[in-house]
C-alpha positions in Angstrom: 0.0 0.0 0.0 1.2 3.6 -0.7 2.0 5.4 2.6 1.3 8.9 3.1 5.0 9.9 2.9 5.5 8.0 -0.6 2.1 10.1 -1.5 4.1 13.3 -0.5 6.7 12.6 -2.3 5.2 11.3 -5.0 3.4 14.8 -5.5 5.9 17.2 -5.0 8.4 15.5 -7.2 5.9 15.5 -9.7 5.5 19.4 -9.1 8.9 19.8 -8.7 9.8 18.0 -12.3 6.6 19.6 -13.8 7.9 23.1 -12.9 11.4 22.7 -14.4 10.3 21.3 -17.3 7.5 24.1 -17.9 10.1 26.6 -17.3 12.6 25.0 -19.9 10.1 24.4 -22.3 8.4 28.2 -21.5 12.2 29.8 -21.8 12.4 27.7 -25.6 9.4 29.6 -26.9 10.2 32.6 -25.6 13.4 32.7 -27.2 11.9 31.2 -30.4 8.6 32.8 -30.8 8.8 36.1 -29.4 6.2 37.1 -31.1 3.6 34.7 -29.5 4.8 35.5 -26.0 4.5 39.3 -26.7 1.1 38.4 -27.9 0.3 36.6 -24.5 1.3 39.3 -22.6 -0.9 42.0 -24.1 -3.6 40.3 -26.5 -4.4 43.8 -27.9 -1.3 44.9 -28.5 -0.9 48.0 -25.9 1.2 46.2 -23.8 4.6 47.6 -22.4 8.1 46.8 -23.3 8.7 43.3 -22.0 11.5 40.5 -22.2 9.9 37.3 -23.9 12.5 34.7 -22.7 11.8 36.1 -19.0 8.0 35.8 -19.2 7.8 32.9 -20.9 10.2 31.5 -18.6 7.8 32.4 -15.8 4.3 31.7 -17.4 5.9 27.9 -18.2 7.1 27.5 -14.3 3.7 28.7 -12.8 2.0 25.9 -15.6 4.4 23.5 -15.2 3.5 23.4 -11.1 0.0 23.4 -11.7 0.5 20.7 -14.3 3.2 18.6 -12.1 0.8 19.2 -9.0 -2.1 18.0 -11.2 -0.5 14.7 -12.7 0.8 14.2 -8.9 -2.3 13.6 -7.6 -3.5 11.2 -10.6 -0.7 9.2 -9.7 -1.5 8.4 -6.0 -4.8 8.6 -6.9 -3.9 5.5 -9.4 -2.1 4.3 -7.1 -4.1 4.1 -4.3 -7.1 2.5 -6.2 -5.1 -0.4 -7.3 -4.1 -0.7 -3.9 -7.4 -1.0 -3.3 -8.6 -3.4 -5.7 -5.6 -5.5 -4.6 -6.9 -5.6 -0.9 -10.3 -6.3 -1.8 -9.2 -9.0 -4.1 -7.0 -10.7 -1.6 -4.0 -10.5 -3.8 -1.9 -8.0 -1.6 0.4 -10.0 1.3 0.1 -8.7 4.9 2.7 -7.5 6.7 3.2 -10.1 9.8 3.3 -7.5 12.3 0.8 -5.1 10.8 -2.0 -4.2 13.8 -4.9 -5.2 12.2 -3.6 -8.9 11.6 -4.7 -10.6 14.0 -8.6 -9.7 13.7 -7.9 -10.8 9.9 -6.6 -14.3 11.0 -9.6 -14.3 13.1 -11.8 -13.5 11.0 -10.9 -16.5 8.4 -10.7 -18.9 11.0 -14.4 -18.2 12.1 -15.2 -18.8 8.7 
């Protein structure tokens, strides 16, 4: 079963990742398209004198967390479901010394 510190984990490297790579990828179109992040900045075209690299660089960072926090939680999510489905199915082992085993082995030796 996931514990919640693996679920923790899971989610902020997933953030952490998602961020880096957002701000890479954000930095790349900057640089390439200019155009297109000027464009994102001020839609109408009134906007002030801004660095595209820089603010693609930041737009990709702040998406890249919301996306990294997003597929972090689809994960455990994922992850906990199967866990699930495992238990339920009696496929998943017990630990020896987990609390909750000995009303288990009771429970099958009633039946």
């Amino acid at each position: 079963m996931i514990r919640l510190t693996q679920a923790i984990v899971a989610v902020m490297s997933c953030t952490l990742v998602g961020g880096a790579a957002g701000g890479i990828v954000g930095a790349a179109v900057g640089r390439l398209a200019p155009t297109f992040v000027r464009w994102l900045y001020a839609p109408g075209g009134a906007g002030g004198n801004v660095d595209p690299t820089e603010f693609g660089f930041g737009l990709g960072v702040v998406s890249g967390l919301f996306f990294g926090v997003g597929t972090g939680v689809f994960l455990v999510c994922v992850l906990a479901l199967r866990d699930a489905w495992l238990a339920r199915s009696g496929f998943m082992p017990h630990h020896p010394r987990a609390p909750y085993q000995s009303k288990v082995e009771e429970m099958y030796d009633q039946n």
